[in-house]
DRENMITI-41829 format. One record per residue (C-alpha): x, z, y; residue in one letter. Coordinates in steps of 0.5 Angstrom, whole numbers, always signed. Example, Ala and Ser with C-alpha at 12.3 -4.5 7.8 and 13.67 -1.06 7.14 Angstrom:
<recs>
      px      pz      py   res
     +25     +16      -9     a
     +27     +14      -2     s
</recs>
This chain:
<recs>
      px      pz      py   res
      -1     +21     -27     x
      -6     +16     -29     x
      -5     +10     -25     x
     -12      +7     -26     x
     -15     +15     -24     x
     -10     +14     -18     x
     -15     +11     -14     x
     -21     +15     -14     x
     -16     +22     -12     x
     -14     +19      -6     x
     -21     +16      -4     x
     -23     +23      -5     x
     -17     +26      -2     x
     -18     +20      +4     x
     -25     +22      +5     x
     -24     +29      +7     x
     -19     +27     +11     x
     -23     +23     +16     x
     -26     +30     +16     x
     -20     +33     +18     x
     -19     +29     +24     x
     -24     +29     +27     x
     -24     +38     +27     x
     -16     +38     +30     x
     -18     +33     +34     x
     -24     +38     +37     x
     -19     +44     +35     x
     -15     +41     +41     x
     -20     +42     +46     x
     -19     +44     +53     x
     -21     +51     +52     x
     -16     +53     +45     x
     -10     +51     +49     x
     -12     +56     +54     x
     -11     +60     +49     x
      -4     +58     +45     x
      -2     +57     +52     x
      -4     +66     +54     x
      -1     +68     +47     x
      +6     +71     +49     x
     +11     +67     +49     x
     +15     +73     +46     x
     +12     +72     +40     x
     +10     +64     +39     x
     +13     +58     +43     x
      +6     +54     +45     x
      +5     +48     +40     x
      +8     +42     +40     x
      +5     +36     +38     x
      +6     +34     +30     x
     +12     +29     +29     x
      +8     +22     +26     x
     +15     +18     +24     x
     +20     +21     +19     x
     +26     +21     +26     x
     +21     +25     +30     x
     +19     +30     +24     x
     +27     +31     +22     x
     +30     +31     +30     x
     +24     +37     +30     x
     +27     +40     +24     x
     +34     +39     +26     x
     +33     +43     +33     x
     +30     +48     +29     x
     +35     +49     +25     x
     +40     +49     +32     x
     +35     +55     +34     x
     +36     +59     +28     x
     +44     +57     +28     x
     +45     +61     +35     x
     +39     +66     +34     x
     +35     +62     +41     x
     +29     +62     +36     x
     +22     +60     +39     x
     +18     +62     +33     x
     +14     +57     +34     x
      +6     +56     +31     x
      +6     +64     +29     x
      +1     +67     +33     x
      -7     +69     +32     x
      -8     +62     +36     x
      -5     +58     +31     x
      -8     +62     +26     x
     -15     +60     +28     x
     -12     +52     +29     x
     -11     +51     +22     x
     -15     +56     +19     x
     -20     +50     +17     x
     -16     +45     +15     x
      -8     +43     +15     x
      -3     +37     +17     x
      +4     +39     +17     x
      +9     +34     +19     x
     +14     +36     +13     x
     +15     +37      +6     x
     +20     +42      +4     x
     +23     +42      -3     x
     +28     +48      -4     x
     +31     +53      -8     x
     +28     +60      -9     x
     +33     +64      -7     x
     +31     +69      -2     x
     +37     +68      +3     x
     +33     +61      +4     x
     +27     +61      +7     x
     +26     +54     +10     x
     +20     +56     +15     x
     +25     +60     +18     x
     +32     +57     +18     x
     +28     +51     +21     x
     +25     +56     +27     x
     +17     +54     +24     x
     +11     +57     +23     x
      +3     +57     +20     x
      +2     +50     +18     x
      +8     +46     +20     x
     +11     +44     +13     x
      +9     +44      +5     x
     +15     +49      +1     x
     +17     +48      -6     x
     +21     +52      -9     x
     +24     +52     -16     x
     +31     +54     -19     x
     +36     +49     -16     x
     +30     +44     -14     x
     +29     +43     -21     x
     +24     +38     -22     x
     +18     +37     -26     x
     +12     +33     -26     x
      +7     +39     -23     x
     +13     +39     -18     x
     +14     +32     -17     x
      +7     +32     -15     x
      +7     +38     -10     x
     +12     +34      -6     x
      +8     +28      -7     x
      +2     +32      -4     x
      +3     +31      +3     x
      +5     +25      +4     x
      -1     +22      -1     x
      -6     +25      +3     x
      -4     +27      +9     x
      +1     +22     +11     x
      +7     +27     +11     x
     +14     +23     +14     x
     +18     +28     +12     x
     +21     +30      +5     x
     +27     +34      +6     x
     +31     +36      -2     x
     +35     +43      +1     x
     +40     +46      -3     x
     +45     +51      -1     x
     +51     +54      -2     x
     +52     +59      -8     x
     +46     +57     -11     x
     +46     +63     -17     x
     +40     +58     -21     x
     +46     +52     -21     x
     +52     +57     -23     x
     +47     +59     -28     x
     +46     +53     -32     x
     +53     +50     -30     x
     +55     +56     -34     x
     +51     +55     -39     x
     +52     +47     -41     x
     +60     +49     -40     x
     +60     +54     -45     x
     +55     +51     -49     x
     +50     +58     -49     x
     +43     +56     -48     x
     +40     +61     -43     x
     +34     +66     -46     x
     +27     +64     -45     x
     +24     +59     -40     x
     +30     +59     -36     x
     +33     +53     -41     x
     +28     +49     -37     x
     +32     +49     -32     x
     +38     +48     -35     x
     +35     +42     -38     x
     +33     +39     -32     x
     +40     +40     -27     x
     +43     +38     -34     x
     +45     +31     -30     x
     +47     +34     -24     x
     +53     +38     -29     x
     +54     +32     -31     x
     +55     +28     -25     x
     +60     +35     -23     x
     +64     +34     -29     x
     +65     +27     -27     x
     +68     +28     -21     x
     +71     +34     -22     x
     +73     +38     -15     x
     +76     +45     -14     x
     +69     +48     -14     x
     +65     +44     -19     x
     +58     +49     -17     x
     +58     +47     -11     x
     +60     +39     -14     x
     +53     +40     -18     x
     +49     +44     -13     x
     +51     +37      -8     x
     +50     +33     -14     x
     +43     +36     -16     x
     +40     +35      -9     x
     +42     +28      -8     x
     +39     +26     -15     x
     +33     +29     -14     x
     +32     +26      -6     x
     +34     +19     -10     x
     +29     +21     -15     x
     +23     +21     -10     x
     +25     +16      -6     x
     +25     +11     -11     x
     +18     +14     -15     x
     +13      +9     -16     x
      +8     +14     -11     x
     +13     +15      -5     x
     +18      +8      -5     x
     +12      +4      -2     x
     +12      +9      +4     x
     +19      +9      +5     x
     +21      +2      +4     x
     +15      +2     +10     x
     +19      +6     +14     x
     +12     +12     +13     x
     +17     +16     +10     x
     +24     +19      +9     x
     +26     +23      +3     x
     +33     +27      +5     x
     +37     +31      +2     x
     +41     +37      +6     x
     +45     +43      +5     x
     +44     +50      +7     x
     +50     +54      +9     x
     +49     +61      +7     x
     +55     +62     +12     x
     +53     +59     +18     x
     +46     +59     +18     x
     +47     +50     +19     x
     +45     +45     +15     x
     +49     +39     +13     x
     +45     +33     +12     x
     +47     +30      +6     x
     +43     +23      +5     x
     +38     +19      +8     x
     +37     +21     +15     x
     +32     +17     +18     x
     +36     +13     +24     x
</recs>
């Protein structure tokens, strides 16, 4: 991104901002909580208060995550209340950057709903400046202060390029890019070794990439404020869980 054009993005991303406010703030009046609290509580759990720090945004989505484990859902923030809320404008408390497998759903295996997190999914997470700046959005803009890099067990886009940058084959069409860029977290695995150098690399690819956005020129002045947390994880296919793997806020 343009450093010197930077300003004038946010100024004009900061003022509409203000705007947004002021609607939710209205938004929450006496008479739309009547009615988030009369929608079913078999379809939607009543709306909770967003997250504003990085420990309360990641204890939202842990308990989510428990939800979804033992299958007590709330399936919160899913109703045509919540429609209407956020139909105008959005501050979700969480950014989500995951894989595309269709087994990971994060607004699902974190029990959320319409307007509480931004989700990116590439193959194997693999970044790219459109990407890079996708996460990014949240937190410039609207002051997200959670990040969440999320890979998960038997990750066919990482076994793919491992595959590929073991054999030495470049995969057909745009599907090199992605081995190009998860070409670090092979090469980290390889360093390593282990019984199961795809899940080594799928570990690898995560934290490198929450490293990489912690320490961005963009993002490391929210996190070394404390506004921010980059974390990665690990969604087990088998159990529903997630594993924290770096950067849990305290």
């Amino acid at each position: 991104m343009d450093r010197a054009g930077r300003p004038d993005r946010r100024a004009l991303l900061a003022g509409g901002l203000v705007g947004v406010a002021g609607a939710l703030t209205g938004c929450s009046s006496t008479r739309a909580a009547s009615s988030a609290r009369a929608a079913s509580s078999t379809t939607s759990a009543s709306p909770e208060a967003r997250p504003t720090t990085p420990a309360a945004a990641f204890a939202r989505l842990m308990e989510g995550n428990k939800r979804w484990v033992s299958g007590d859902l709330q399936h919160p923030d899913r109703d045509p209340n919540r429609r209407r809320l956020v139909a105008q404008e959005q501050e979700p408390f969480g950014a989500i950057l995951s894989c595309i497998d269709s087994r990971v759903p994060p607004e699902l295996l974190f029990d959320t709903g319409l307007g509480d997190l931004y989700v990116m999914r590439t193959g194997g997470e693999a970044v790219g400046p459109v990407v890079t700046g996708s996460v990014e959005y949240g937190p410039m803009t609207s002051d997200t202060p959670l990040i969440v890099v999320l890979g998960h067990q038997r990750c066919g886009a990482v076994k793919a390029a491992y595959k590929s940058l073991h054999d030495g084959k470049p995969l057909p069409g745009n599907l090199q890019a992605i081995v190009k860029a998860l070409q670090p977290a092979y090469e980290q695995a390889v360093r390593e070794g282990g019984a199961d150098p795809v899940e080594t690399m799928t570990r690898a690819q995560v934290k490198l990439t929450a490293a990489d956005l912690r320490s961005n020129q963009d993002l490391a002045p929210l996190v070394g404020k404390g506004a921010l947390a980059v974390v990665g994880a690990y969604y087990s296919l088998d159990t529903g869980k997630v594993e924290v793997l770096a950067g849990a806020p305290s």
